[in-house]
DSSP file (Angstrom, degrees, kcal/mol; ACC not computed):
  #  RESIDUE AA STRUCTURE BP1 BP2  ACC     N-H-->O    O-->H-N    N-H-->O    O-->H-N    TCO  KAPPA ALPHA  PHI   PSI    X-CA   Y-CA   Z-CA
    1    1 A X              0   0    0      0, 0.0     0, 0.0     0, 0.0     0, 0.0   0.000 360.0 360.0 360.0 134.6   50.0   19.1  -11.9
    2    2 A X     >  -     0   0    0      1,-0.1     4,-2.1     4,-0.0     5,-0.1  -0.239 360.0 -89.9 -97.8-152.3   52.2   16.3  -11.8
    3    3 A X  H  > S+     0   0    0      2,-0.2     4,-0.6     1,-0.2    -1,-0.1   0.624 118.5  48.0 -67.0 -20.8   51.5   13.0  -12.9
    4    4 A X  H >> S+     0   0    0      2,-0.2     4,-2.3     3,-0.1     3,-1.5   0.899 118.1  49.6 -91.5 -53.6   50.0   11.1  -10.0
    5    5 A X  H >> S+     0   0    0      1,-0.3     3,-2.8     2,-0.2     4,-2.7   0.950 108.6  46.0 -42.6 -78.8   47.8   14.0   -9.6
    6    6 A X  H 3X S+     0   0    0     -4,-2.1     4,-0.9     1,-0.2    -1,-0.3   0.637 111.8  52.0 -56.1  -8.8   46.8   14.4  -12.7
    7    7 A X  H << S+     0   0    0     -3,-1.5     4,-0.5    -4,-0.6    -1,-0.2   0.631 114.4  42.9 -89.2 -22.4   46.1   10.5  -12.9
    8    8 A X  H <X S+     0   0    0     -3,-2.8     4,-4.0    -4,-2.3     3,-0.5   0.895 113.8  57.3 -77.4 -44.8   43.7   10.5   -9.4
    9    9 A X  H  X S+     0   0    0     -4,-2.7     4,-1.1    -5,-0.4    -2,-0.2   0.882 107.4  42.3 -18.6 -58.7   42.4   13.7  -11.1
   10   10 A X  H  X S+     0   0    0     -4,-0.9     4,-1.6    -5,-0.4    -1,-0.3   0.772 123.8  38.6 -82.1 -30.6   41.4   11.6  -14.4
   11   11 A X  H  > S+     0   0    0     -4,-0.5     4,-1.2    -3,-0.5    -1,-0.2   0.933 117.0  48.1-103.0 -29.8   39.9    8.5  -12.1
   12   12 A X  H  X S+     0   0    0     -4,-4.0     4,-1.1     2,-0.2    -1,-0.3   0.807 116.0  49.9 -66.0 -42.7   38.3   10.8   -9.4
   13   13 A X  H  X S+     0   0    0     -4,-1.1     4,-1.6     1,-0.2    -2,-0.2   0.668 110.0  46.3-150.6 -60.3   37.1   12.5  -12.6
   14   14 A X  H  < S+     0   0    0     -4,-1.6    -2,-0.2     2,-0.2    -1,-0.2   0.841 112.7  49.1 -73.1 -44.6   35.8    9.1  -14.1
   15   15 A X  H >X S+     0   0    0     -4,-1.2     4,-4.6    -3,-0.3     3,-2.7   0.792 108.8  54.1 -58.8 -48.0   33.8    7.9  -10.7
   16   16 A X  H 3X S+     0   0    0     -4,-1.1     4,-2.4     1,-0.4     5,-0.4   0.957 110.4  44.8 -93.2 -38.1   32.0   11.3  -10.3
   17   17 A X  H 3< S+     0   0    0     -4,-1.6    -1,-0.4     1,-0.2     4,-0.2   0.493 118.5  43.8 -84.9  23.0   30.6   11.0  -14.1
   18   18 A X  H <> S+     0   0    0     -3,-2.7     4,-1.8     3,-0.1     5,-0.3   0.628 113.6  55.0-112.8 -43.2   29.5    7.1  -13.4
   19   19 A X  H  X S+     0   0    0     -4,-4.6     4,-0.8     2,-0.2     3,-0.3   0.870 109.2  39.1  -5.8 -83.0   28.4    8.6  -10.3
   20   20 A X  H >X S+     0   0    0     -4,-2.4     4,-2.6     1,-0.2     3,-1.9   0.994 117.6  61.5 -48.4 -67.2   25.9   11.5  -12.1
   21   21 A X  H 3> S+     0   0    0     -5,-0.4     4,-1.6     1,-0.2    -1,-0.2   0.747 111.8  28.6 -12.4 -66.6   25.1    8.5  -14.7
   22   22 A X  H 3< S+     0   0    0     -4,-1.8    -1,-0.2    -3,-0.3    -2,-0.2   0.494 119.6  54.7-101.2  -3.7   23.7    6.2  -12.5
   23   23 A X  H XX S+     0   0    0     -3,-1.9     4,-5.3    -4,-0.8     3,-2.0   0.876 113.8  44.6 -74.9 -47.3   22.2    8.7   -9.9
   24   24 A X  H 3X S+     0   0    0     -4,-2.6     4,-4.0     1,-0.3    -2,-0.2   0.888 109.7  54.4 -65.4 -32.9   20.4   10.5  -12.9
   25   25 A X  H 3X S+     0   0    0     -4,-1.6     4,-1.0    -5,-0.3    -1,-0.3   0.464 111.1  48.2 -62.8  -8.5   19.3    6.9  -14.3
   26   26 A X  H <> S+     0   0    0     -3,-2.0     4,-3.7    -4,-0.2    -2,-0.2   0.835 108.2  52.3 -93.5 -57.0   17.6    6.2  -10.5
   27   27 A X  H  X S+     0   0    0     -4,-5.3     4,-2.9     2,-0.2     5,-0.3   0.942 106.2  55.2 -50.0 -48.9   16.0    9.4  -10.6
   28   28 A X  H  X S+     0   0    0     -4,-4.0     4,-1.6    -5,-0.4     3,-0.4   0.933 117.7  37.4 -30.1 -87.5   14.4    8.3  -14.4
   29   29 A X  H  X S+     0   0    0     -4,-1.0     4,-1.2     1,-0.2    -1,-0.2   0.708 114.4  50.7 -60.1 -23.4   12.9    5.3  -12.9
   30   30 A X  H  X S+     0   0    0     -4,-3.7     4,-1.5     2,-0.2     5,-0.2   0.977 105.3  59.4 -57.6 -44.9   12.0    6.8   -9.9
   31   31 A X  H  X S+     0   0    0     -4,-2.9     4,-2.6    -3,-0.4    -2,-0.2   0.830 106.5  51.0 -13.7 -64.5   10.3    9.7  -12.0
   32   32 A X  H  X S+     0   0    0     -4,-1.6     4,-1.1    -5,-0.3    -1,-0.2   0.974 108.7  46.4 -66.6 -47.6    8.0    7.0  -13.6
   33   33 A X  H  X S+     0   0    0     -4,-1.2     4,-2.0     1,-0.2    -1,-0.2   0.801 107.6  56.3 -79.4  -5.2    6.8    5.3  -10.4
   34   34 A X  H  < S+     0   0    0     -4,-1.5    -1,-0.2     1,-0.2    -2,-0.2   0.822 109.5  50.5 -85.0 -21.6    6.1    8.6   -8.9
   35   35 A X  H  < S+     0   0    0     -4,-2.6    -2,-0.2    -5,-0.2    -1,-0.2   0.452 107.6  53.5 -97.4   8.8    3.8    9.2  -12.2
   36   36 A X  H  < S+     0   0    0     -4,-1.1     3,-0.4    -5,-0.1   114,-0.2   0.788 110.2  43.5 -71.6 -38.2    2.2    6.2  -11.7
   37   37 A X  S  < S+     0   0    0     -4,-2.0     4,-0.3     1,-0.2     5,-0.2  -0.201  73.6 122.2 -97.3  45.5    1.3    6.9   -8.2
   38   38 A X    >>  +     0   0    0      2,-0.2     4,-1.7     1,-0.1     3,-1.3   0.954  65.8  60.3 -76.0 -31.3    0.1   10.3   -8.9
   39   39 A X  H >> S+     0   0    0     -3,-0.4     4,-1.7     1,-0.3     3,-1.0   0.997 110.8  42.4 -38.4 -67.5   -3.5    9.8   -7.5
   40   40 A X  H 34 S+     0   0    0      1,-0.3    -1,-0.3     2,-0.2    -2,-0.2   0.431 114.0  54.2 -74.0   6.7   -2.2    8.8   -4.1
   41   41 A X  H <> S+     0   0    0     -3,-1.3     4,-0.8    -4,-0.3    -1,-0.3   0.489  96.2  68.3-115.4 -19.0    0.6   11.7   -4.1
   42   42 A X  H << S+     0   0    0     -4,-1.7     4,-0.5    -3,-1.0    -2,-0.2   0.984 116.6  17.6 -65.6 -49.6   -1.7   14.0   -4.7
   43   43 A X  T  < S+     0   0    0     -4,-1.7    -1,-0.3     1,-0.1     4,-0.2   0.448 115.7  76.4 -87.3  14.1   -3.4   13.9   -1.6
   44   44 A X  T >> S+     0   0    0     -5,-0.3     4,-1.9    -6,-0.2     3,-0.9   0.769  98.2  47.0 -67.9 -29.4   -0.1   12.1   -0.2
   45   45 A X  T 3< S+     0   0    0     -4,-0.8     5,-0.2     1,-0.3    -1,-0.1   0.950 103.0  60.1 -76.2 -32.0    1.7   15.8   -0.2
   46   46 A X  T 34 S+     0   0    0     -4,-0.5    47,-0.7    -5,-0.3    -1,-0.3   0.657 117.3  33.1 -82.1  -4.3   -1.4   17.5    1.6
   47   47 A X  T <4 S+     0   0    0     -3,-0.9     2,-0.3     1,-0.2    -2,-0.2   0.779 108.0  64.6 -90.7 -66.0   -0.7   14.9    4.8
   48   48 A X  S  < S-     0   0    0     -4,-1.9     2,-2.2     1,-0.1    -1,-0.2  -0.342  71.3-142.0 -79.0 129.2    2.8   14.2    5.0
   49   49 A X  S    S+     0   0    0     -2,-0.3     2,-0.3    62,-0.1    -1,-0.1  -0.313  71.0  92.4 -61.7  59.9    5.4   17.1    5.9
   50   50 A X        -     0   0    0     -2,-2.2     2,-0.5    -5,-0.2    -2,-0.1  -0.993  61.9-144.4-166.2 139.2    8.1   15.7    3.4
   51   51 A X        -     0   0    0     -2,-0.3     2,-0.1    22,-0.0    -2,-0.0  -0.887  14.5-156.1-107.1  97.5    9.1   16.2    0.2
   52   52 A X        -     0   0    0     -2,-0.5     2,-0.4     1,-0.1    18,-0.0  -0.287   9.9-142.5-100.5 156.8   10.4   13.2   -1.9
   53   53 A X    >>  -     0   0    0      1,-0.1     3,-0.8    -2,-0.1     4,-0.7  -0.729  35.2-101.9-107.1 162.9   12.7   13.6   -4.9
   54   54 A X  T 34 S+     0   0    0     -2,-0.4     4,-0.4     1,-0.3     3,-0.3   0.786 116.6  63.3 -36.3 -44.0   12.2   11.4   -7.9
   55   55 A X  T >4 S+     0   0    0      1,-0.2     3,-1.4     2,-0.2    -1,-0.3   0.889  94.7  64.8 -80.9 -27.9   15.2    9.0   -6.9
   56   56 A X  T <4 S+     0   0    0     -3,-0.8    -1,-0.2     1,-0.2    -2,-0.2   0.810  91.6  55.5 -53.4 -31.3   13.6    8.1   -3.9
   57   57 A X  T >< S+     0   0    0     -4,-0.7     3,-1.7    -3,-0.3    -1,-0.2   0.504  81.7 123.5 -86.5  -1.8   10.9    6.5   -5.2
   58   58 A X  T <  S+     0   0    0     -3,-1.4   -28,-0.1    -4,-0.4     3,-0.1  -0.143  78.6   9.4 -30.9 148.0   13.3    4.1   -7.3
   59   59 A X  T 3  S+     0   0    0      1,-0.2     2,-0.7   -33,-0.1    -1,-0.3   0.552  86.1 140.8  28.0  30.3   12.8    0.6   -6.6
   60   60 A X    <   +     0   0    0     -3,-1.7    -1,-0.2     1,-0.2     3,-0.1  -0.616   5.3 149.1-103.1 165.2    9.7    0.7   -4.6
   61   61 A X        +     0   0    0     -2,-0.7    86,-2.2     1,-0.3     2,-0.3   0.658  54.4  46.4-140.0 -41.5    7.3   -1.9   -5.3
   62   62 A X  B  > S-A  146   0A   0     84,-0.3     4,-2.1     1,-0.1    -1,-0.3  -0.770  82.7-109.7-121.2 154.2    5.1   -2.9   -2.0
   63   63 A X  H  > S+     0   0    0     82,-3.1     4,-2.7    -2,-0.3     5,-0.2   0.925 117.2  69.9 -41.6 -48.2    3.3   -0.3    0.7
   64   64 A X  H  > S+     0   0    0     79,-0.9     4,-1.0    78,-0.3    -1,-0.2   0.791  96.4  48.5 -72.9  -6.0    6.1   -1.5    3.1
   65   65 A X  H  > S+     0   0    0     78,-0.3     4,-2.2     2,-0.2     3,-0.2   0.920 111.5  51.4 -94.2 -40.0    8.8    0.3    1.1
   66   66 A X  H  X S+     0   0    0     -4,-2.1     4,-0.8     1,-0.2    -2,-0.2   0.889 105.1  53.0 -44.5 -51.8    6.7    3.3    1.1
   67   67 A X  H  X S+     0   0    0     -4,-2.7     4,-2.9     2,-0.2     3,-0.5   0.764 110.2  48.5 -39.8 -58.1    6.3    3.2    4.5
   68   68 A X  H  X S+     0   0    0     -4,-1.0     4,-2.6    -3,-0.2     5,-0.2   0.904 108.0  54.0 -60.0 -58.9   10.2    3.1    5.0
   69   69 A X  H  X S+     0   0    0     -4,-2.2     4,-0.5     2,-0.2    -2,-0.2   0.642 111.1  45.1 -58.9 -14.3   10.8    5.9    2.7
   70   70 A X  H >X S+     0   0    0     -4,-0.8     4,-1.6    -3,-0.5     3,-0.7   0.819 113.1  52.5 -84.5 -59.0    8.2    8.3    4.7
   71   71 A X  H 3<>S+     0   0    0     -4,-2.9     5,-1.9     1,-0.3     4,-0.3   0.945 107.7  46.4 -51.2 -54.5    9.7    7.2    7.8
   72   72 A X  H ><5S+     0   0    0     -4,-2.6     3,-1.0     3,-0.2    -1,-0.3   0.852 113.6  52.4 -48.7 -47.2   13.4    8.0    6.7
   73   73 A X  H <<5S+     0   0    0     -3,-0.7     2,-1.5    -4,-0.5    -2,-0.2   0.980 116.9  42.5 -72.6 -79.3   12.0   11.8    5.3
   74   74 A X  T 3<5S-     0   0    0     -4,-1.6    -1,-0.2     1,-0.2    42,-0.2   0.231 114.0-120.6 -98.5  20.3   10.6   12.2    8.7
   75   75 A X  T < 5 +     0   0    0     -2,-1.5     2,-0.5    -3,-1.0    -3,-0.2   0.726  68.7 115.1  74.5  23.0   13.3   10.9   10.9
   76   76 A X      < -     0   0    0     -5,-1.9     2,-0.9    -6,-0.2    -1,-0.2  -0.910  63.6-107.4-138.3 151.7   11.9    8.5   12.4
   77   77 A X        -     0   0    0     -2,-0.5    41,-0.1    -3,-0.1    -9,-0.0  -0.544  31.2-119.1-117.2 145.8   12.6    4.7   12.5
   78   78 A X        -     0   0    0     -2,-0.9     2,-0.3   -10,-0.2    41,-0.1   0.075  18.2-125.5 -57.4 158.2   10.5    2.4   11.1
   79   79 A X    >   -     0   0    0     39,-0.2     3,-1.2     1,-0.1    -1,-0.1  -0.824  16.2-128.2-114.4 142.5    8.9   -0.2   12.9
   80   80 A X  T 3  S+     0   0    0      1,-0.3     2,-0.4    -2,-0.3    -1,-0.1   0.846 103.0  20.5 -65.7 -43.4    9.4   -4.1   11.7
   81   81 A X  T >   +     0   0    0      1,-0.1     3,-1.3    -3,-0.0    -1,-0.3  -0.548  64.7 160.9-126.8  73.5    5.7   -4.5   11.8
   82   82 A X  G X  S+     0   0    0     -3,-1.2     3,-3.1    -2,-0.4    -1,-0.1   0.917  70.2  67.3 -52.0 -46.9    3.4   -1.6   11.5
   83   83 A X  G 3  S+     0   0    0      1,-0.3    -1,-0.2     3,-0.1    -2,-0.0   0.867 101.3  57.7 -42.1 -27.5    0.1   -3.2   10.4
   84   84 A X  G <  S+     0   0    0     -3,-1.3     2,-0.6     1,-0.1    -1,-0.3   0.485  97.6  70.1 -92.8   6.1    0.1   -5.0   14.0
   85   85 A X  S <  S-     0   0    0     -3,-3.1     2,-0.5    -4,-0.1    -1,-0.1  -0.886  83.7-119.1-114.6 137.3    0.2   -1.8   16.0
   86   86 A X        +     0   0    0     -2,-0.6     2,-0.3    36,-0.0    34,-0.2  -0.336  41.8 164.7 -70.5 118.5   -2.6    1.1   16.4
   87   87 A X        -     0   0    0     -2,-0.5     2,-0.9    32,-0.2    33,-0.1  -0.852  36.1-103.3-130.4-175.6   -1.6    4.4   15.2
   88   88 A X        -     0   0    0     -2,-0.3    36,-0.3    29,-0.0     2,-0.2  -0.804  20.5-133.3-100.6 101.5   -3.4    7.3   14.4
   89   89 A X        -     0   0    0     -2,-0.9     2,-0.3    34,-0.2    32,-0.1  -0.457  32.7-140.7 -65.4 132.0   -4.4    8.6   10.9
   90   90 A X        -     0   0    0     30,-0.2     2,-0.2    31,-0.2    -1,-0.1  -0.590   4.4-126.4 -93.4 156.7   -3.6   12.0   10.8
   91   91 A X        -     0   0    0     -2,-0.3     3,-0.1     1,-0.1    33,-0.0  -0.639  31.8 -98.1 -97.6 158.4   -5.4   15.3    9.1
   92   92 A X        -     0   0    0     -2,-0.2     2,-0.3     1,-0.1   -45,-0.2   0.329  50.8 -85.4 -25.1 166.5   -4.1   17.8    6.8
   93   93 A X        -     0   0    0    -47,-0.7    -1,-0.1     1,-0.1    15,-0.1  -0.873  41.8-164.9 -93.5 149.1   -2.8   21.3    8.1
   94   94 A X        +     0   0    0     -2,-0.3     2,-0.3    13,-0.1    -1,-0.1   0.305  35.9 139.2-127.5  17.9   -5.8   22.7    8.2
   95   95 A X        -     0   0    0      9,-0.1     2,-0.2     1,-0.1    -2,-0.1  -0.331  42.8-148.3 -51.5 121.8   -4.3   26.2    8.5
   96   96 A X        -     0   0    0     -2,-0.3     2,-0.3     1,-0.1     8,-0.2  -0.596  27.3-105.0 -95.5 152.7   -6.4   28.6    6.1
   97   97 A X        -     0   0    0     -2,-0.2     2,-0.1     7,-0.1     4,-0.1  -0.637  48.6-174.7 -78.9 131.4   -4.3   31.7    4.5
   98   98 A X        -     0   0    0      2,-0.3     3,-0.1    -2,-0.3    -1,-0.1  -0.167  40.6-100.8-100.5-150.9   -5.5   35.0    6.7
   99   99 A X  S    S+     0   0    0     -2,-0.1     2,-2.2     1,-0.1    -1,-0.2   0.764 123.0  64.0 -97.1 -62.5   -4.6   38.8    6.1
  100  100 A X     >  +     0   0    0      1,-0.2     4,-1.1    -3,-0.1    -2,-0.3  -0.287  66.8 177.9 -76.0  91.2   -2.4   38.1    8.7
  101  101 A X  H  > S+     0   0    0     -2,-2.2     4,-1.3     1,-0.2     5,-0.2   0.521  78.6  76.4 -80.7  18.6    0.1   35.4    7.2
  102  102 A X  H  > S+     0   0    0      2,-0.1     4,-2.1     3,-0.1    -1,-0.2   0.950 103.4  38.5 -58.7 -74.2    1.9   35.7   10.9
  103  103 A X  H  > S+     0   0    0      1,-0.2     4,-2.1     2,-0.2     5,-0.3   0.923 119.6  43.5 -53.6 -75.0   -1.2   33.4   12.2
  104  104 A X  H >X S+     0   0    0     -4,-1.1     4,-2.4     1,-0.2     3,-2.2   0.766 120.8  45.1 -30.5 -71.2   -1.5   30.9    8.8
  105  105 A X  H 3X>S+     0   0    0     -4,-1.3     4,-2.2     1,-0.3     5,-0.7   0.900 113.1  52.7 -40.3 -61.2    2.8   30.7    8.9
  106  106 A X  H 3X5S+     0   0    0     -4,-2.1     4,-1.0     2,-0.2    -1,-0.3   0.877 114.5  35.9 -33.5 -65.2    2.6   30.1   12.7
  107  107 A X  H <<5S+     0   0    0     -3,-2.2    -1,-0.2    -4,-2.1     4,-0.2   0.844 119.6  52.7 -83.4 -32.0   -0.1   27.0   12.7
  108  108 A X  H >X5S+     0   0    0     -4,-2.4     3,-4.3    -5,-0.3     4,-2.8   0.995 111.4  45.6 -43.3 -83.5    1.6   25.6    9.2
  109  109 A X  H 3X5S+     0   0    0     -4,-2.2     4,-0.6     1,-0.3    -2,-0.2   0.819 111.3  54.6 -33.4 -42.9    4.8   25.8   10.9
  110  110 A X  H 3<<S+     0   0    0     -4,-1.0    -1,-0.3    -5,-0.7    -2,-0.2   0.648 115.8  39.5 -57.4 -36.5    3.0   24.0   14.1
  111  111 A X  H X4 S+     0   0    0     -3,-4.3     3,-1.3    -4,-0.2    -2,-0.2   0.762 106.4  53.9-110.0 -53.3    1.8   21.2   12.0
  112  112 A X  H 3< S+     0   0    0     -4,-2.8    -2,-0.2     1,-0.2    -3,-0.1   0.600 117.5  44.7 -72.2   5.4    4.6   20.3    9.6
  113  113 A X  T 3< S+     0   0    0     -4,-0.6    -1,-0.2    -5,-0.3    -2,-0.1   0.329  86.7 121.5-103.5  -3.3    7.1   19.9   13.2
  114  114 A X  S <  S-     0   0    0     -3,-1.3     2,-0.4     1,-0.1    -3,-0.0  -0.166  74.3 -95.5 -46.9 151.8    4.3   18.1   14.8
  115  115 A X        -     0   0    0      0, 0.0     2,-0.7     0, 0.0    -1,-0.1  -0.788  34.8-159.3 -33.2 115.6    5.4   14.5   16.0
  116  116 A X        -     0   0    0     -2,-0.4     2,-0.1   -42,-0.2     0, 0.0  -0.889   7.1-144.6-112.5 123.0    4.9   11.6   14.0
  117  117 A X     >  -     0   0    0     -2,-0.7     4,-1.6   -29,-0.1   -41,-0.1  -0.311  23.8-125.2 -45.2 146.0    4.8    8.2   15.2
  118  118 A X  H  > S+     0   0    0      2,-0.2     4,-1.0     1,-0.2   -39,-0.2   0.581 120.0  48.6-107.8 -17.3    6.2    5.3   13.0
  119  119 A X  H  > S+     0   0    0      2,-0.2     4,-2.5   -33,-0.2   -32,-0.2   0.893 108.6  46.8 -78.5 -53.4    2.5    3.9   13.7
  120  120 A X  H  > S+     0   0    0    -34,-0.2     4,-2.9     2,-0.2     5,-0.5   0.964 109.4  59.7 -31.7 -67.7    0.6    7.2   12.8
  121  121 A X  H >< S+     0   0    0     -4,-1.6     3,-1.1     1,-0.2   -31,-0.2   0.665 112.2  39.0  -0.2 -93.1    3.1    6.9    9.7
  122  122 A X  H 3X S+     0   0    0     -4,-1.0     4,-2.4     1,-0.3     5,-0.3   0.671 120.5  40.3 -65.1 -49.1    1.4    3.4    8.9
  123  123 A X  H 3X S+     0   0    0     -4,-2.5     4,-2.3     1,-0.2    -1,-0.3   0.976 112.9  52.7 -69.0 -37.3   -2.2    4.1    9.7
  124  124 A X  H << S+     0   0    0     -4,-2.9    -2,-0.3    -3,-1.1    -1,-0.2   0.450 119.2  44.0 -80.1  -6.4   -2.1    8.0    7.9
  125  125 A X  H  4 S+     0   0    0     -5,-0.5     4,-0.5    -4,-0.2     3,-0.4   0.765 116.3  44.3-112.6 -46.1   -0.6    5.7    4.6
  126  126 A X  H  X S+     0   0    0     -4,-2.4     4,-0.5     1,-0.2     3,-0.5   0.914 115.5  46.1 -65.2 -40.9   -3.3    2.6    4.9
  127  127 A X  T  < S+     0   0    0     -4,-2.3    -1,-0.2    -5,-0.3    -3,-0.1   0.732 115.3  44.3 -93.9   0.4   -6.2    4.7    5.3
  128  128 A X  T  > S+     0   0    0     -3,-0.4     4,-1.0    -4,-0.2    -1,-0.3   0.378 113.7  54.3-102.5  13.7   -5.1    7.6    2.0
  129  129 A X  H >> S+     0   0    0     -3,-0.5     3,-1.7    -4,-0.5     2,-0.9   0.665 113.4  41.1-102.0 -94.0   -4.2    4.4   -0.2
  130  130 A X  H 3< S+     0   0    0     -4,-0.5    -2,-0.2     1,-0.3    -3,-0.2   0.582 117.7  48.6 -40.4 -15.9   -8.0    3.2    0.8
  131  131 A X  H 34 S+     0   0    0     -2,-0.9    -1,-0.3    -5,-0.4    -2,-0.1   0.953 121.6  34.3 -64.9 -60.5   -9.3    6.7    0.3
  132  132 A X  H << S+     0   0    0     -3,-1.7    -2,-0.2    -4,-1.0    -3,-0.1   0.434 128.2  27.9 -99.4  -7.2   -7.7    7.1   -2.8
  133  133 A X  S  < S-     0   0    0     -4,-0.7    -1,-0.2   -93,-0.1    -3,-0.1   0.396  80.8-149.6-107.2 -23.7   -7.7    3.6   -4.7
  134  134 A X        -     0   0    0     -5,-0.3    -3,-0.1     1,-0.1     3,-0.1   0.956  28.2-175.4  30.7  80.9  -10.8    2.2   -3.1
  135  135 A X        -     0   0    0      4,-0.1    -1,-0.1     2,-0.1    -2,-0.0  -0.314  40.8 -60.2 -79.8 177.0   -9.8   -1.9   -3.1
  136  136 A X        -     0   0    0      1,-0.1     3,-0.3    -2,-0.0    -1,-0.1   0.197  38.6-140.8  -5.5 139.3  -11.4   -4.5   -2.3
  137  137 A X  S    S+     0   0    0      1,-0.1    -1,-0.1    -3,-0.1    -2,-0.1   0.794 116.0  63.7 -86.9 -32.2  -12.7   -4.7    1.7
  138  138 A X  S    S+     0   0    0      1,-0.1     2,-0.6     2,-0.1    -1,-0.1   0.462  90.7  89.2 -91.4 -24.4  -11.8   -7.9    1.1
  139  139 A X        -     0   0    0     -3,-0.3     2,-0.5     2,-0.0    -1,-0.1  -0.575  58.6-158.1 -39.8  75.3   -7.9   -6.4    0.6
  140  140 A X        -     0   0    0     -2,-0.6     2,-0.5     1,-0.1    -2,-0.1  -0.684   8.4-139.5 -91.0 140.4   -5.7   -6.2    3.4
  141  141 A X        +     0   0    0     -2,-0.5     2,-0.2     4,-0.1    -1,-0.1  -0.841  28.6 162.4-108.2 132.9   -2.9   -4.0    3.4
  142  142 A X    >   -     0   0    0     -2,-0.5     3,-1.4   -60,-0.0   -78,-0.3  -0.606  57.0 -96.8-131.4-157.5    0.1   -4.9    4.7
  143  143 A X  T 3  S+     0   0    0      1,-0.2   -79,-0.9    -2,-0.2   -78,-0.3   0.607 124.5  54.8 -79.6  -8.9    3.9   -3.7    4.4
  144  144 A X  T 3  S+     0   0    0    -81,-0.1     2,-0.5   -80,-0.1    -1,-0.2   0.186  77.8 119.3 -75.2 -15.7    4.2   -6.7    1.7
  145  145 A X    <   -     0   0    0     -3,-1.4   -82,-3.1     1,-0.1     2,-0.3  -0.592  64.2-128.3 -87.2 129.2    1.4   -5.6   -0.5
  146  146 A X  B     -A   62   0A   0     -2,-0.5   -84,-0.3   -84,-0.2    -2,-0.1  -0.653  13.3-134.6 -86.9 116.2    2.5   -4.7   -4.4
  147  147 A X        -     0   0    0    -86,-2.2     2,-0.3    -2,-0.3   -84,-0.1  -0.075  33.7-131.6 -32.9-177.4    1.3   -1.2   -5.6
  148  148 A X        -     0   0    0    -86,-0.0     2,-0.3     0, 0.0     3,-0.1  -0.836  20.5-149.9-133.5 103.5    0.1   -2.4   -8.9
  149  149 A X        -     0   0    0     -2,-0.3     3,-0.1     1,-0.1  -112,-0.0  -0.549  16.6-100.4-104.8 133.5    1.2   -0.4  -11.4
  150  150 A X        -     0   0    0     -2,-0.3     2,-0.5  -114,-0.2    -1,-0.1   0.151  38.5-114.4   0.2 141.2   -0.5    0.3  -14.8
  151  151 A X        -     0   0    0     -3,-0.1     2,-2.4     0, 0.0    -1,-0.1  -0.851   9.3-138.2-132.4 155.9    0.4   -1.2  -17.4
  152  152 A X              0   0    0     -2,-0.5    -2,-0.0     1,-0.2    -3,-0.0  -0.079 360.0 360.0 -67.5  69.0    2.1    0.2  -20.4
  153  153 A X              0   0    0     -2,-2.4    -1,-0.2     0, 0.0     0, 0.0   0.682 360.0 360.0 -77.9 360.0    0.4   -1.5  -24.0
């Protein structure tokens, strides 16, 4: 290798481990807010068709960052103001496992390609944080509203 090589080598070298660094440090702090909100992910995983990694859930703080980060896993783009449009809460897949896992795979498959609306999104997210936290009625949630996280004495 000659010397300019080996010197992009060494810096290309240097970027990719501050890279890993600071990827692995988002994923840490995502890690923690995703174990704060483990209630609501628990039934969060049996609605949505998406699977979030640890680093996603870095920095989020209000419902309306949640909202953005399910829209982005499901392709679809968010709208500036959901709370003011009607969408549609959506159910589970409600496929049961047969003897024939042709059928189950088949209606699974059916459900987790389904079309989701950036309003469905909004409504299927307001109405499992009020399943599963049970505020206030007095609470409205809107894309501005701060999970509230534990806190850690």
């Amino acid at each position: 290798m000659s010397k300019e090589q080996s010197e992009r080598f060494a810096s290309l070298l240097e970027k990719y481990n501050e890279w890993k660094k600071l990827r692995k440090l988002s994923s840490q702090r995502g890690a923690e807010i995703q174990k704060n909100l483990l209630p609501l992910l628990l039934r969060f995983y049996d609605l949505f068709p998406v699977q979030l990694s640890d680093a996603k859930f870095d920095g989020l703080v209000t419902v309306g960052d949640f909202y953005t980060i399910l829209c982005t896993a499901l392709k679809i783009e968010p709208i500036s103001h959901p709370e003011k449009e009607k969408g549609v809460v959506r159910e589970p897949c409600k496929a049961k496992v047969q003897a024939d896992m042709s059928v189950w795979a088949r209606e699974y498959q059916a459900w987790r390609v389904s079309e989701w609306t950036p309003e469905d999104v909004w409504a299927t997210l307001v109405a499992t944080i009020v399943e599963v936290y049970k505020p206030d009625a007095s609470l409205v949630i809107s894309p501005d509203t701060v999970f509230q996280m534990p806190s850690r004495d």
